[in-house]
N, C-alpha and C positions, 0 to 999 in steps of 0.2 A: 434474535441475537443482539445482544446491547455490545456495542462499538464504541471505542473509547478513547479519545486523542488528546496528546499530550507533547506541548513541544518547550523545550529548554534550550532559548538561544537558539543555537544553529542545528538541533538536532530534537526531532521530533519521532512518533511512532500514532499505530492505530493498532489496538489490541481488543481482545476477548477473552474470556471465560467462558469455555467449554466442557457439562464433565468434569469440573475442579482443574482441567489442564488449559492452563495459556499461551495462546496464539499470537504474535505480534508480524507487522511491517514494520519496518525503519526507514528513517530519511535522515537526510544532511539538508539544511537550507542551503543553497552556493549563491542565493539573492533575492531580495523580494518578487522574485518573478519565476524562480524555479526552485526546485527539489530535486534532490536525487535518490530514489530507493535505491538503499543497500543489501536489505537483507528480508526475506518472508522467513518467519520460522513456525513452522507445524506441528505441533508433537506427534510421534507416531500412532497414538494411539485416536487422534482428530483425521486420522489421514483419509483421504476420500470420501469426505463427510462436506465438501465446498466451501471448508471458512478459511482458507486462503483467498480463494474466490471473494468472496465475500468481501475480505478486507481488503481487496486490490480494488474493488469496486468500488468498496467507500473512499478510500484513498482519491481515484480518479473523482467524485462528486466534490468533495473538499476542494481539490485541484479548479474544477466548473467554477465552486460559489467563490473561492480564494481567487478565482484569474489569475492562476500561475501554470507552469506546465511540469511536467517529471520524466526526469531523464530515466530510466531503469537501467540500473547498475545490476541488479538481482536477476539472474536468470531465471525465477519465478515469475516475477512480476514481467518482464522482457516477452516473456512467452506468452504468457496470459494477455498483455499488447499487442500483440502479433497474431491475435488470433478473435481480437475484439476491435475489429476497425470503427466502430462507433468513438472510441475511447481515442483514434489520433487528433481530436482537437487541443489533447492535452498532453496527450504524450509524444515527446521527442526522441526517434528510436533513432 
């Protein structure tokens, strides 16, 4: 699955095409050192198929190679931290 990031100013995303249906993460920059996701959006018809997963993963590696951390605003993204303790070097729950 090709992952695809896009950031304008203070507000950025990591998205895909799945199936002709697209998936995205959101973020707000709040400083060069952090992020905040705001929103996973899934279409229903990608759902239980792992590319929310996926993209909260690539989010957290971007996060590693960028040296910033992310706060989860997204109760998607929140969860999926919550249950990925490998991922709290980066994320601030």
């Amino acid at each position: 699955m090709d992952i695809l990031h896009e950031e304008t100013g203070a507000k950025g995303r990591y998205s895909t095409t799945v199936e002709g249906h697209e998936a995205e993460v959101t973020y707000s920059r709040s400083s060069p050192r952090l992020i905040i996701v705001d929103h996973t959006g899934v279409p229903d018809a990608l759902r239980g198929k792992g590319i929310g997963q996926a993209l909260a993963a690539h989010a957290v590696e971007g996060a590693r190679k960028g040296g910033w951390k992310i706060m989860p605003l997204c109760p998607f993204f929140r969860a999926q931290a919550m249950r990925h303790k490998d991922w709290q070097d980066v994320v601030d729950l």
